[in-house]
N, C-alpha and C positions, 0 to 999 in steps of 0.2 A: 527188626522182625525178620527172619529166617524164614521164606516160603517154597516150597517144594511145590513142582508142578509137574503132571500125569500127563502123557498123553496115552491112553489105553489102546494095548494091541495086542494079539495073540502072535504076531509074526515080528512087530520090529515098535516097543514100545519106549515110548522118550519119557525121557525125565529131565529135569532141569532145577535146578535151585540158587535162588537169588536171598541175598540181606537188602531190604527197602528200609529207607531211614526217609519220612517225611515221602518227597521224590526222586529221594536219591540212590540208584540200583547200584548192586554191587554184584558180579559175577562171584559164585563160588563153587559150582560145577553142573555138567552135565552129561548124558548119554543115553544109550541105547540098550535096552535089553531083549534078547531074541531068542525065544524058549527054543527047546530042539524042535525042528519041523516035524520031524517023524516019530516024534514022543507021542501016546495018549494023552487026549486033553486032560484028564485032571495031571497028570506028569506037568503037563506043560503049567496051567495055574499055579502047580505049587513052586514050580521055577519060577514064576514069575514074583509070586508072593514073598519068596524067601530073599530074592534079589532089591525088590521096591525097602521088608525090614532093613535089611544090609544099608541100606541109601540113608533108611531114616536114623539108623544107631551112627552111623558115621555122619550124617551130617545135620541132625539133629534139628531139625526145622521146628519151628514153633504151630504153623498150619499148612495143610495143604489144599491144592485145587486140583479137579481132575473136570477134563472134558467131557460133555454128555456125548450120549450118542446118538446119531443118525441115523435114518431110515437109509436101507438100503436095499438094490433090486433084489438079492438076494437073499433069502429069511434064514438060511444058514449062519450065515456070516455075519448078517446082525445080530446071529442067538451068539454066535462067538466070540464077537465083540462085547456085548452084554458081559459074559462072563470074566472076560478081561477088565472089562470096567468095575464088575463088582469086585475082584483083587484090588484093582489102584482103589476104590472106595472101603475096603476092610483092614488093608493095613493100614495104612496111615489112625484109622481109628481106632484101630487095636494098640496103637503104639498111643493114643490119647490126644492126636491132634487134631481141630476141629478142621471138616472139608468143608471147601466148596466147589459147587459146577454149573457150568458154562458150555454154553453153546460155540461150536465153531464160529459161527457169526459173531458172536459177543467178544470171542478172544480175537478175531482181527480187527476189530472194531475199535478195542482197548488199546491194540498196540500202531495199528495204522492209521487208526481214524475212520477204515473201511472195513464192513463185514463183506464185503466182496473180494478182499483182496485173495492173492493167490501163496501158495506157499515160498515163491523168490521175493515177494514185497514183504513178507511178516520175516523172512533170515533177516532182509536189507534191514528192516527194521529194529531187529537186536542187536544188529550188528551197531546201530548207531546209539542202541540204550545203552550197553556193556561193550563199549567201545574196547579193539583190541583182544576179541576171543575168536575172528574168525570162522564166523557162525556160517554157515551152509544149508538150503534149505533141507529141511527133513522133521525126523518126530523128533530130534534131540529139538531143533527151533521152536515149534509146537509148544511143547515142555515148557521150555521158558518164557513164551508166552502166555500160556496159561498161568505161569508163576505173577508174571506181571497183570496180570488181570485178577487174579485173586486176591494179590495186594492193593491195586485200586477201586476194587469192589467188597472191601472189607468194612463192615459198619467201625466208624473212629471210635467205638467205644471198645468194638471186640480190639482192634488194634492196637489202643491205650494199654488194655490188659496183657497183652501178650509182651 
């Protein structure tokens, strides 16, 4: 199973995509996509949109998971985030793969054991699932953490199917 994993951003949004066999990860890529800062947001969404297709035609993932979002002090930025989230949430299912979403908490939780951990313990931590990719902490880490938490929060029947 191929899963694609979101992490939603208007300024520096990760992606990550793993093959899960049973519990066995396979690194097959990831990164970053950073709409233009001084573009108008809908400029910026469709950059982002057109980037997230691009990921899915090339690497073809069977489902995806994207990160919910968070409250934050600022209602701005949450509404901007929101929109970012609903891109990572449209394409993948305009492209016909089923999503799902996770909380921050849930996805360090998944991959560390802790929903407290901090963004150097969830890198450390891919660094030792996909051993050999030289993971650094960031949204490309995120990504693939969220990848690996939507592969072991997959009901085994959706996953048999896929």
């Amino acid at each position: 199973m191929r899963i694609l994993g979101l992490d939603p951003s208007l300024v520096a949004c990760g992606w990550g995509v793993v093959d899960m066999e049973g519990t066995k990860l396979r690194h097959i890529g990831h990164g970053v996509i950073r709409p233009p800062k001084s573009a108008p947001l809908h400029e910026r969404l469709s950059f982002l949109y057109v980037r997230i297709e691009k990921i899915i035609a090339e690497a073809a993932p069977d489902t995806a998971g994207v990160e919910e979002a968070f409250m934050k002090n600022n209602a701005m930025s949450a509404l901007k985030l929101g929109h970012a989230r609903a891109v990572c949430l449209l394409a993948p299912s305009r492209a016909g793969l089923s999503v799902g979403e996770y909380s921050a908490r849930s996805v360090k939780k998944s991959v560390t054991g802790t929903g407290a951990a901090d963004k150097a313990q969830v890198a450390a931590m891919i660094n030792v699932l996909l051993p050999g990719i030289g993971m650094k902490a960031g949204d490309a880490a995120d990504a693939l953490a969220i990848a690996i938490c939507h592969g072991h929060h997959m009901p085994a029947a959706l996953r048999a199917a896929l």
